[in-house]
Each structure stands twice: as C-alpha cells, then as structure tokens.
matplotlib code that plots the C-alpha trace (Angstrom):
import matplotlib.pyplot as plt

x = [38.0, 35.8, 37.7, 38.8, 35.9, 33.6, 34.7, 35.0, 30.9, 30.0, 32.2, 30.2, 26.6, 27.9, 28.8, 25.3, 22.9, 25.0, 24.7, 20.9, 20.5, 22.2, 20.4, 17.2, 18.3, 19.4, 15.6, 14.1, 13.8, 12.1, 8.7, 6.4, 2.7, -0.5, -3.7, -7.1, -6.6, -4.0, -0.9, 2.0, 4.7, 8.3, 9.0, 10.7, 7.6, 7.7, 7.6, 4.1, 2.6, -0.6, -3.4, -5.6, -2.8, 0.5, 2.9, 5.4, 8.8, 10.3, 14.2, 16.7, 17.2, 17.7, 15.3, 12.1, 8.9, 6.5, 2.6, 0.2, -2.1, -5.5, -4.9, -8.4, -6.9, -3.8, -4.0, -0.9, 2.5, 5.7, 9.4, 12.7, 11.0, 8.0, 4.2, 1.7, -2.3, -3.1, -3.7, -0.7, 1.4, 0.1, 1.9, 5.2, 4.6, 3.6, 7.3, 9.3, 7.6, 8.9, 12.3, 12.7, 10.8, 13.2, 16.4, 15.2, 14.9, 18.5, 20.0, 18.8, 19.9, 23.0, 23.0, 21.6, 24.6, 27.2, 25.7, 26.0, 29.7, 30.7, 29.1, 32.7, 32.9, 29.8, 29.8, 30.6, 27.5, 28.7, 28.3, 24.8, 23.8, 25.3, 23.3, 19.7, 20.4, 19.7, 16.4, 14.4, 13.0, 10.0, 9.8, 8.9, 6.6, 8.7, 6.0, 2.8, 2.0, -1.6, -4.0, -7.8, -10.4, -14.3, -15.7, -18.9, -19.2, -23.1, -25.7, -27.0, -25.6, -23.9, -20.7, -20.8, -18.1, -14.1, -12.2, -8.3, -5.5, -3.6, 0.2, 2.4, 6.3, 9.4, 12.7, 14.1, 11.1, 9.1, 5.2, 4.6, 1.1, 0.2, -2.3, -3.5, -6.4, -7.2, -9.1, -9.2, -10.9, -12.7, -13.2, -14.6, -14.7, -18.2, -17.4, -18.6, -18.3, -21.2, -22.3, -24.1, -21.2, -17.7, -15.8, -14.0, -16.7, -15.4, -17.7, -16.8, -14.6, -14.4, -12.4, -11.4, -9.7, -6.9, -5.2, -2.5, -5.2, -6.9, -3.8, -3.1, -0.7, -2.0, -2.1, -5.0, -8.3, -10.9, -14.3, -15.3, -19.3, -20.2, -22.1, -24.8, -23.2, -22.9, -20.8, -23.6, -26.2, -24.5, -23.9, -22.8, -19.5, -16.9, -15.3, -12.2, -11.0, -8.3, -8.6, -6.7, -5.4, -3.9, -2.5, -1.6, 0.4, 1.3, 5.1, 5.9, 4.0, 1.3, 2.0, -0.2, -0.6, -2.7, -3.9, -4.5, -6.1, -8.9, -11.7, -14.9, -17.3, -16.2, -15.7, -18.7, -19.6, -23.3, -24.1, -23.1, -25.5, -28.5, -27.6, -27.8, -30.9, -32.7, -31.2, -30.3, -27.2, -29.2, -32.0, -35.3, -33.8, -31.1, -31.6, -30.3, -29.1, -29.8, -32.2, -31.7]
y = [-21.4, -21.5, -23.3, -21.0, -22.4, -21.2, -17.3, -17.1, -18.0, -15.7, -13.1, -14.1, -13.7, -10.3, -8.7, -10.0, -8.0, -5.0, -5.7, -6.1, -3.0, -1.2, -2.3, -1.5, 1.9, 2.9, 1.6, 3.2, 6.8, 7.9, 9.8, 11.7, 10.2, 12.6, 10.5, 11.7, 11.0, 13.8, 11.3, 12.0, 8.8, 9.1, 5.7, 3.8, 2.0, -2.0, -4.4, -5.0, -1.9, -2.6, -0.4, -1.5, -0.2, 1.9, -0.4, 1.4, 0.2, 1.6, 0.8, -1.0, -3.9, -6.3, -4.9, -3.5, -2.7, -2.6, -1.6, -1.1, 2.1, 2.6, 4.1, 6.2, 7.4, 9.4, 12.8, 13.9, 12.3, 14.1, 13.3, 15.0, 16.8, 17.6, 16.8, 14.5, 13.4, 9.6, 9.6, 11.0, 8.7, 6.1, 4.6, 6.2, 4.1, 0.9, 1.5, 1.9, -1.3, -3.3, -2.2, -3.2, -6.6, -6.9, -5.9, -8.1, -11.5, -10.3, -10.4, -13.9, -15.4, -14.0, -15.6, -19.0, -19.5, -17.8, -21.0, -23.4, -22.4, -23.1, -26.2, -27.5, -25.1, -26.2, -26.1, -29.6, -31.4, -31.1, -27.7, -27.7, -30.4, -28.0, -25.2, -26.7, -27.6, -23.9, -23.3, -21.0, -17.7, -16.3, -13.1, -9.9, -7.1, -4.0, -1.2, -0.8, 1.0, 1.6, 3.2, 3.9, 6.1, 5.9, 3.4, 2.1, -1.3, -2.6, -1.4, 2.0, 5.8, 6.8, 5.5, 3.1, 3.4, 3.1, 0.6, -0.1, -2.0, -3.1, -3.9, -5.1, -4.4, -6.1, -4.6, -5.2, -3.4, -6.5, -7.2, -9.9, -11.5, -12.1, -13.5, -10.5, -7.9, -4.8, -2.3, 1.1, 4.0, 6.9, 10.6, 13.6, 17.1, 19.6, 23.1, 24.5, 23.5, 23.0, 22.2, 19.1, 17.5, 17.1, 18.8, 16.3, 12.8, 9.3, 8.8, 4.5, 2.0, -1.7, -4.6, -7.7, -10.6, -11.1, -14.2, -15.0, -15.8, -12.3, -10.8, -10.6, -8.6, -5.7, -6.2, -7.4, -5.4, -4.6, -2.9, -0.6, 0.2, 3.8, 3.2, 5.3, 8.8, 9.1, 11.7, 12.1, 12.4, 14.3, 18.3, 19.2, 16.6, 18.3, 16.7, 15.6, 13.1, 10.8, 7.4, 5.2, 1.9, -0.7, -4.0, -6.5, -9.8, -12.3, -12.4, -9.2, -6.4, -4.0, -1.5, 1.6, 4.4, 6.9, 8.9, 12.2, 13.6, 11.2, 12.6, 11.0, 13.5, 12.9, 16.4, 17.4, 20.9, 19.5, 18.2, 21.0, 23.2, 20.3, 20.4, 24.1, 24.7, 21.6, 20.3, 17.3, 15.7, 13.3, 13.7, 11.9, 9.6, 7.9, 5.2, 4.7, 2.4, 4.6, 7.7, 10.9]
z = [7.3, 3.9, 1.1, -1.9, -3.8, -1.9, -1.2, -5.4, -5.3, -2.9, -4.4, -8.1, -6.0, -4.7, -8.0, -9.8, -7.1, -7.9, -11.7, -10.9, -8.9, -11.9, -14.3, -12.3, -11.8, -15.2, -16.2, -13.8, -12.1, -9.2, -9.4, -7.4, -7.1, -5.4, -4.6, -4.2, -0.8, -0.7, 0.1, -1.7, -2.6, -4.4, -5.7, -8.7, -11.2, -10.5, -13.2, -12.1, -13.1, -16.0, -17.3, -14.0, -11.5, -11.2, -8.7, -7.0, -6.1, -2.5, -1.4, -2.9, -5.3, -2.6, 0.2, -1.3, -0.7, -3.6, -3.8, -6.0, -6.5, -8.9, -11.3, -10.6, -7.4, -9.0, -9.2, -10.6, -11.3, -11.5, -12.4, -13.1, -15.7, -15.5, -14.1, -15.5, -15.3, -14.5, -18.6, -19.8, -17.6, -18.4, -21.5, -20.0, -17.0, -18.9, -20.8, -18.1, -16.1, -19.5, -19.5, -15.5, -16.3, -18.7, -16.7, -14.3, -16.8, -17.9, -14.4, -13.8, -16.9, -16.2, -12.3, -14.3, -16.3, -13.4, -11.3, -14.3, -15.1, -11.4, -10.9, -10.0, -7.3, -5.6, -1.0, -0.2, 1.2, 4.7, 4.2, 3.2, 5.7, 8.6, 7.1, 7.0, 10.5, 11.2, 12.5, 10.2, 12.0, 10.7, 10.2, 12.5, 12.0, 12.3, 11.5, 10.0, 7.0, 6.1, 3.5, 3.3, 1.5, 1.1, -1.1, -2.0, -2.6, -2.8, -5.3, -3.7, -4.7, -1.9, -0.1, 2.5, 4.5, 4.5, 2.3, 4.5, 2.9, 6.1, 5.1, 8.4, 6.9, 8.8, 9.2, 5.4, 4.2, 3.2, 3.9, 6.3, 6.5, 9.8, 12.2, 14.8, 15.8, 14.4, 15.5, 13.8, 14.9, 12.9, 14.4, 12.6, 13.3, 13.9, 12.8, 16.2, 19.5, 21.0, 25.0, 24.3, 22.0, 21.3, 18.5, 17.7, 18.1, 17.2, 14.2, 14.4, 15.8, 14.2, 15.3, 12.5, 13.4, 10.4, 9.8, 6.3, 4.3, 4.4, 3.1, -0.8, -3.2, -1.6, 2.0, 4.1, 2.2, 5.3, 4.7, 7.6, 7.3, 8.4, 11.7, 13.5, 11.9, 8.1, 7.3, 3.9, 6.2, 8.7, 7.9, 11.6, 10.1, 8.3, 5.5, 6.6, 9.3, 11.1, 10.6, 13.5, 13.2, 16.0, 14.8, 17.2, 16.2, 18.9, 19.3, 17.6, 19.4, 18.7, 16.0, 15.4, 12.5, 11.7, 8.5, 9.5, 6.1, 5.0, 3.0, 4.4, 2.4, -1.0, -2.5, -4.8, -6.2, -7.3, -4.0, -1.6, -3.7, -2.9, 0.5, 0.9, -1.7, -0.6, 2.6, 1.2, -0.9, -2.9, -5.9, -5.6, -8.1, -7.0, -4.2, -1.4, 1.2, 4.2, 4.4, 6.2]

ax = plt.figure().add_subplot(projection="3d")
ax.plot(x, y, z, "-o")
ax.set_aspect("equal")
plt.show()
C-alpha cells in the first residue's frame, strides 16, 4: 500500500497534464493542410512552427506526434472558418505557435512550483531505489509513416529523383529512430498497354541501410536517384505513381506503406507544350544532368 503522501502527488501530476492539455487546446484548433503532393493532414500548429516550416501537432497532450511541413509544399490551409494560401497563413500560424509555446512555459512553471511546494511529501528513497531497479525497455516500432516528392538537389535544371522522410512511430504515437533496411520501390504507369512492356513497370528500387544517426527532427531524410527511366525523359510515363516502402528493424518486425498519389512529372503547362511542339521538355539553355 502507497503512503498518503504519495497518492496526493500523483493525484497533483494528474490534474497538471489535464491543465496542460487545456490550455493547449484553448490555444490551439485543428486545421486542414493540402500539399503539392496532394496529401491532406488535420492537425493542431506545434510550438515549433517558423517562417521556414508549418509543424503540425497530431494526438493528445500527452501522446503526440508532431512533424514539420515546407512551407513551399502547402497548397491550401483550412479551419473552422474558412480556407487559406501558404501566405495568408502564415502570420496566423506564427501567432498561434506563440500562444501554445506560451501555454506550454505556463504549465511547467506551474508543475515547478507544484513539485517545490511538496517537497515534504517526497517517495521515500526505498521507493526510488526499487524503481530504478526496473529494467528500461526501449521502445517498439508500431507503424510506419512515410512521405516523399521529387526534388532536385545538385546544380542541373531538372529533378533528380525522389527526396523520402522515413518516420518509424511506436504505439503512443511517438517517432522512434531506429537501426534497419529499407528498400522502397517506384512503379509508373504507360498510357497504353503494349505487347513488348508492362503497363504498370517498376521505374526503380533502392535499398539504404539506416541506423539513429540518419534520423533527425524530421525523420530519416533518403535521396532516391531516378535510375535507367526518367520520368523527364520518358513520355510513354504518365505522371503520377506509387512509391513503396519496407522498413525492417531487428526485434520489432518489418513495417511497410505506400503513397499511392506521387507526382513524379512535376506539373508544368510550359513544358508539355515543348514536348509536343519540340519533342522535348527542356530549352537549349538550360543544362542538364542527363540527356534524352
């Protein structure tokens, strides 16, 4: 049986999360976030979000999940009252990531000087000693969540392949960094089926050894370089395709997602008139990394 002493803390811990959670809430509504990639979020804004990225919030208080998006990628933001460009959200999202920083710094004070004021009703030490006898789990990769578009990331005009934030989440909705292999898998589509190839071809497949260190405050960040077809180069490729991942992590299991709507063309009025004026989606101009 716990001492008196002891069920009054927990009972103080208890009522500051749902103070916190509160106060996050009141600061905070959910919003609806398009990308150019067409995926759609409804989330809270974090207390992270700055001029160089939105960060969303997912969850609760005391299990979320938060990530951050560039602010070049959002195509529309909506909430309870009505829609908004990346632009016009933008100071609206900065003030509502100061209230919840500041909700936040509020809450702890508050658990700071709870903890002071019951210093006399601190768990004896044979308490504590029986508790760090506990061996510490670490934790377990419940699901994988994962995110990709085309980038281009050297000095030539067109793009180079697919940029994939890789974020392994465990069962309280946290990111766990992780040693295991990925592969992913890329497949296109060809308008027409045709007797010497497949309507739907595997356009690349890349495997990447990760390990903790790759992964930072957004996930693990993995470059995929287009291989023999280039979807630029490549007019018998439709635009979009389905990008396949498969993590495996020793001890937890293999975990596997898939985006099903990934623009691998990138959409552009200018050069789908070249390429059907001129057969081709580039100017004499520009250079490139890889010719026709």
């Amino acid at each position: 049986m716990w001492p008196p002493t002891r069920w009054r803390g927990l009972f103080a811990c208890a009522a500051l999360l749902v103070a916190l959670a509160a106060r996050s809430a009141s600061a905070n509504d959910s919003i609806g976030v398009e990308l150019q990639s067409g995926r759609h979020f409804t989330a809270e804004v974090d207390a992270r979000t700055d001029r160089d990225q939105l960060w969303l919030s997912f969850g609760k208080a005391n299990a979320s999940l938060a990530r951050p998006v560039d602010w070049d990628r959002v195509v529309r933001v909506t909430d309870a009252t009505r829609s908004y460009t990346a632009d016009e959200f933008l100071p609206i999202a900065l003030e509502r990531a100061a209230a919840q920083a500041e909700a936040e710094r509020e809450a702890r004070r508050d658990a700071t000087a709870a903890v002071t004021s019951r210093a006399a009703d601190v768990v004896p030490a044979t308490y504590v000693a029986s508790a760090e006898k506990q061996p510490v789990l670490p934790p377990q990769v419940a699901h994988l969540q994962v995110d990709a578009f085309v980038a281009n990331w050297d000095g030539d005009v067109e793009p180079d392949g697919v940029m994939v934030y890789v974020t392994p989440v465990d069962r309280w909705g946290n990111y766990v960094p992780v040693h295991g292999n990925l592969v992913v898998e890329l497949f296109g589509e060809r308008p027409k089926t045709r007797p010497e190839g497949e309507k739907y071809p595997r356009l690349g497949r890349w495997s990447r050894r990760l390990t903790p260190d790759d992964f930072g405050p957004r996930g693990a960040v993995v470059q995929l370089k287009f291989q023999a077809i280039h979807p630029e180069f490549d007019p018998r490729i439709t635009s979009y395709g389905l990008l396949h991942a498969r993590l495996n992590v020793p001890g937890s299991g293999t975990f596997e997602t898939s985006v099903s709507m990934l623009r691998i063309r990138p959409y552009s009025a200018y050069r789908d008139s070249l390429q059907m004026h001129r057969g081709k989606r580039y100017l004499p101009v520009e250079r490139l990394g890889r010719q026709r």
